[in-house]
C-alpha positions, 0 to 999 in steps of 0.5 A: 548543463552539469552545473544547472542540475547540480544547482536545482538537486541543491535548491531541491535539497535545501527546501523547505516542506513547512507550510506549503509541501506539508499542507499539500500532504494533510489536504490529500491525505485527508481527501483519502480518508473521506473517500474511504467508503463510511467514513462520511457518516462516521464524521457525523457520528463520531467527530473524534475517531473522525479527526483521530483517523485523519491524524493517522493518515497524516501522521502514520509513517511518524508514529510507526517508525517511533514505535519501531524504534522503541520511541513514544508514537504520541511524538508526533503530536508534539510538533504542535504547528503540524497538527494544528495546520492538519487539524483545521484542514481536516475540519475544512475538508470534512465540515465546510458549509456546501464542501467548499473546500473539498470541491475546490480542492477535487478539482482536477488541475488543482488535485494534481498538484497537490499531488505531486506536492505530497510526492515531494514530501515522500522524499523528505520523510523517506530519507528522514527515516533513513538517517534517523536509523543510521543514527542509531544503528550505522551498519544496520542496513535491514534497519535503514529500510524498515525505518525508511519505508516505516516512516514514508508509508506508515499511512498505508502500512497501518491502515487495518488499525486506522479502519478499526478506529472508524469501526471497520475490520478488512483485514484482506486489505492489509498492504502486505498482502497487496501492496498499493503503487505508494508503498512500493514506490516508498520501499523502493526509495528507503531501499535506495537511499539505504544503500547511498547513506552506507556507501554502496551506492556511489551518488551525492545525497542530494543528487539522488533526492532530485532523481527519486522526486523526479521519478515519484512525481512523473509517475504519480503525474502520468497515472492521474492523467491516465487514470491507470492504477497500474503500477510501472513496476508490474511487467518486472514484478510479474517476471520475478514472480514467475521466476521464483516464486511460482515454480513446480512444487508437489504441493501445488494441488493442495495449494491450488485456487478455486476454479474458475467459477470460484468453487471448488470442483466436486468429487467424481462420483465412481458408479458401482462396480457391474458384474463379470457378466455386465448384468446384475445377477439379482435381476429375473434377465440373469436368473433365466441366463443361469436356469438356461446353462444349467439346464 
């Protein structure tokens, strides 16, 4: 049993992304950009900023860990098959005639599974990033997961200046302030393999790829066939959360949120101090009162 694991973590380790995994990850990633809300009319109007989008959306986890490490971002598209075979399959996805190829590939089986090809190549590109920090700074344990999670959700990472390329600013949607299922898996896998390739983690490289692909790929497999969004990792979240971050503080008035129907409550309005007496004293009740205990 050992020996057969062993086998397949090697078989998975040694194989190959190009064509076919790669494929899979332009024709999905692709599939996202057109389904973002105006990015249909913007492939009509503007072609270029279309495919430029699309070229981020493939190529993003590339050229933000070439910026984190002081390289050229235009080294992504030195690689000239991988932009060529994204190229075509951005044209096919956004221009066939009677969207042939974006129906078949919505089709739910074949959607799936392309899918979990594009999860394969999350490993690679996670522990791609990895190793390439590790070359340049080998104790430099913060910068192997930068790089890590840089290079696996770039795509995600730098998505506000992707939506300003098709004219649109959403600044609400940046992933640091709410993280989606990918990028969180994604941090989590750089996170893990930092930590194997400085040694504190005690497990084969390519052991750990085959337990980290199984995992992304079971998951991503069982939230399409759910149609959950949920992320696994919410119950823990939630916990951790709870625990450390949302504690008593004396400024939680002033930090508190709107009420629940999404205003703020207005102020209480405090009513006019009345007399010692309980009656105005300008009023004709309190002038006979005072005329008759004069008298």
């Amino acid at each position: 049993m050992m020996d057969s694991l062993d086998e397949l973590s090697h078989g998975l380790a040694n194989l190959s992304m190009f064509p076919y995994f790669d494929m899979a990850h332009y024709v999905v990633s692709v599939m996202a950009l057109r389904e973002q809300p105006g990015a249909l009319e913007v492939s009509r109007v503007s072609p270029l900023a279309c495919w430029f989008s699309s070229m981020l959306y493939c190529f993003g986890g590339a050229v933000l860990s070439g910026i984190m490490l002081a390289e050229p971002p235009v080294a992504p598209l030195s690689n000239g098959s991988g932009v060529l075979l994204a190229s075509i399959l951005w044209y096919l996805v956004f221009y066939c005639p009677l969207d042939l190829v974006y129906g078949w590939a919505a089709l739910p089986p074949l959607r799936l599974v392309l899918s979990g090809m594009k999860e394969v190549t999350r490993t690679w590109k996670v522990l791609g990033g990895v190793t390439q920090a590790r070359g340049k700074y080998k104790d430099g344990l913060l910068v192997m997961i930068a790089i890590g999670w840089a290079r696996g959700a770039g795509g995600g990472l730098i998505s506000n200046f992707e939506q300003l390329v098709r004219g649109v600013w959403k600044p609400e949607t940046n992933e640091l302030l709410k993280m989606s299922y990918p990028t969180k898996v994604t941090l989590i896998g750089a996170v893990v393999f930092a930590l194997q390739q400085t040694h504190y983690l005690p497990v084969h490289t390519h052991h750990l790829m085959l337990i980290y692909t199984t995992f992304t790929v079971v998951n991503k497999t069982r939230m399409m066939l759910t149609g959950s969004a949920t992320s696994p990792f919410a119950p823990i979240e939630s916990v951790l959360h709870k625990t450390l971050f949302a504690g008593f503080s004396p400024y939680a008035a002033i930090t508190a949120g709107p009420t629940n129907n999404g205003a703020t409550s207005a102020p209480t309005k405090v009513p006019p101090e009345a007399p010692a007496n309980g009656s105005s004293s300008g009023s004709p009740q309190a002038k006979n009162t005072a005329a008759k205990k004069s008298e």
